[in-house]
C-alpha positions in Angstrom: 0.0 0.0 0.0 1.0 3.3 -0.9 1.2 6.3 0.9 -1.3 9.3 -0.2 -2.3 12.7 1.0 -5.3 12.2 2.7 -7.5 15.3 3.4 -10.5 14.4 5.6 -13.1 16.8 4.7 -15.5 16.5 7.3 -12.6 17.8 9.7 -11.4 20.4 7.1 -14.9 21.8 6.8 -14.7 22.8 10.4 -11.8 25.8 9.7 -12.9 29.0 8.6 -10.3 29.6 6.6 -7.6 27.5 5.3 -4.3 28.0 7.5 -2.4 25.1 6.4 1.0 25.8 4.9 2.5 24.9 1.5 6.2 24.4 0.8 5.9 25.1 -2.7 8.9 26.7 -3.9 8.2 28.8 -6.7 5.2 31.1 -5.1 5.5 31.3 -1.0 2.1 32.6 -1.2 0.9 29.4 -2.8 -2.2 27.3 -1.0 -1.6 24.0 -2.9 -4.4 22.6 -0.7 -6.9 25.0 -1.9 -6.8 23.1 -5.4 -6.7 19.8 -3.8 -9.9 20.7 -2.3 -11.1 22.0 -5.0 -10.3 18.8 -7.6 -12.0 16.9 -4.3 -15.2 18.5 -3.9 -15.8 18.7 -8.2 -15.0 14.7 -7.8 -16.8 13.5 -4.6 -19.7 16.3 -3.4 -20.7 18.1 -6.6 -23.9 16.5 -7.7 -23.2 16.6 -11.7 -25.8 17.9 -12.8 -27.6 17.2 -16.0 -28.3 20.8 -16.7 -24.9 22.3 -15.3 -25.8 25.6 -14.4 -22.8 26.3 -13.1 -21.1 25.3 -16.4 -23.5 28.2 -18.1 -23.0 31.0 -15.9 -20.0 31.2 -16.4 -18.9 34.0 -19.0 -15.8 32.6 -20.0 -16.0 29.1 -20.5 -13.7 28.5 -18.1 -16.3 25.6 -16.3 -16.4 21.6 -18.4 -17.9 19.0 -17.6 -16.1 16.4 -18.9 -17.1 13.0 -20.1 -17.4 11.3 -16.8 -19.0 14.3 -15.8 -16.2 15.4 -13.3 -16.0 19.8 -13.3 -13.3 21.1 -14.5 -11.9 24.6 -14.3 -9.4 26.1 -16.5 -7.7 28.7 -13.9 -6.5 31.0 -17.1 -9.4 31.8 -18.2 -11.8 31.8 -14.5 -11.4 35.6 -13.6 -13.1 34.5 -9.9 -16.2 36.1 -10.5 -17.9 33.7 -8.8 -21.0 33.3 -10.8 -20.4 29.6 -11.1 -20.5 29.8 -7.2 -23.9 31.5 -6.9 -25.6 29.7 -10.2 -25.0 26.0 -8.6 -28.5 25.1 -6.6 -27.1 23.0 -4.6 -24.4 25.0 -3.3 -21.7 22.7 -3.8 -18.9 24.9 -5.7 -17.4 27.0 -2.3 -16.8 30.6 -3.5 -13.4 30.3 -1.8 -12.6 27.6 -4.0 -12.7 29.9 -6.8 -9.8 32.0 -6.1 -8.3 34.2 -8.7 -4.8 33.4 -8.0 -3.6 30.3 -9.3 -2.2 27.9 -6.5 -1.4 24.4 -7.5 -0.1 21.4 -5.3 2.9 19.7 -6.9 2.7 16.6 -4.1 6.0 17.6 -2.9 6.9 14.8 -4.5 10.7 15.8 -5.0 10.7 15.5 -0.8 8.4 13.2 -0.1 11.0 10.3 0.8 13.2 13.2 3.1 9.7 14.6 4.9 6.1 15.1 4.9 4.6 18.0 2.9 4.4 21.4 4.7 0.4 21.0 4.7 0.6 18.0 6.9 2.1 19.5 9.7 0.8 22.7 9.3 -3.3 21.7 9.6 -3.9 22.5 12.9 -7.2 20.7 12.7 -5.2 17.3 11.6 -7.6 17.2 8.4 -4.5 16.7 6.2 -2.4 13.6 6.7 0.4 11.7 4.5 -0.4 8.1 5.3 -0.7 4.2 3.4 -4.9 4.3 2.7 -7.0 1.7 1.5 -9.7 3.2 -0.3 -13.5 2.1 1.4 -16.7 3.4 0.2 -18.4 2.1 2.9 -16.2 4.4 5.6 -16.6 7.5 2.9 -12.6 7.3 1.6 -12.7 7.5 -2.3 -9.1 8.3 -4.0 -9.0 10.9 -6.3 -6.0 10.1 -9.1 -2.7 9.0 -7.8 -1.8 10.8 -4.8 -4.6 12.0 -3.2 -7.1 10.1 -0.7 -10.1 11.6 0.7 -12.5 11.4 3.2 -16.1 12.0 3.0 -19.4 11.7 4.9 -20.8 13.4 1.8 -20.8 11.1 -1.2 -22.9 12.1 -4.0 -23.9 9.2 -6.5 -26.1 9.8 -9.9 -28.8 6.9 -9.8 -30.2 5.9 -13.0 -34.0 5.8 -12.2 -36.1 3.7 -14.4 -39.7 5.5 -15.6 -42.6 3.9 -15.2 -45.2 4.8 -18.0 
């Protein structure tokens, strides 16, 4: 088992405002965790909808939905207005996740064998951990691409209803 960044969400929702730290070199003012939470809650809390409101509002296409009907944002063209924010009805794309600024996590994967990543330590709510996980629907962990677990009590699941005439 491999070890993963795993953000429990149900702990991180409890923070105000992000505080944890990100070592990534380039851009001190970098939150790295703010797109990790971002790429989790498009992946495990939005509902996908059919319609994608969100996906219309906003005035640059800088909203997809993409075949598997996962979000995604392009960051060069969202100019933060938030409209994708405020047009969702279930109010599952956080305004804060929207930022203008570009912040990216890159893993800390040139470190990871010397330390864990600056986030880890740096949570003072514990939400972020770098740990083996085994992924388990059934205790709300769900892995997210390569590197990142997370953990959810809020799972959102499209099911396929059959009409009755």
């Amino acid at each position: 088992m491999e070890k993963r960044l795993f953000i429990d969400l149900d702990i991180c929702s409890e923070c105000p405002e992000c505080v944890a730290k990100c070592s990534y070199f380039y851009h001190p003012q970098n939150n790295g965790l703010i797109t990790l939470l971002e790429l989790a809650t498009y992946s495990i809390i939005c509902r996908q909808c059919e319609e994608g409101t969100c996906v219309k509002s906003c005035p640059n296409d800088a909203l997809e939905k993409q075949p598997d009907s996962i979000l995604k944002r392009y960051n060069l063209l969202c100019v933060s207005c938030k409209s994708c924010s405020h047009a969702c009805p279930f109010g599952t794309i956080y305004p804060e996740l929207v930022p203008y600024f570009v912040a990216k996590c890159d893993w800390c994967l040139d470190r990871i064998e010397e330390r864990d990543p600056d986030c880890v330590g740096s949570c003072p709510l514990g939400a972020v951990r770098f740990q083996e996980v085994k992924e388990s629907p059934e205790e709300g962990i769900y892995f997210v691409g390569d590197n990142l677990a997370i953990r959810s009590s809020i799972r959102w699941q499209r099911e396929e209803v059959e009409l009755k005439r």
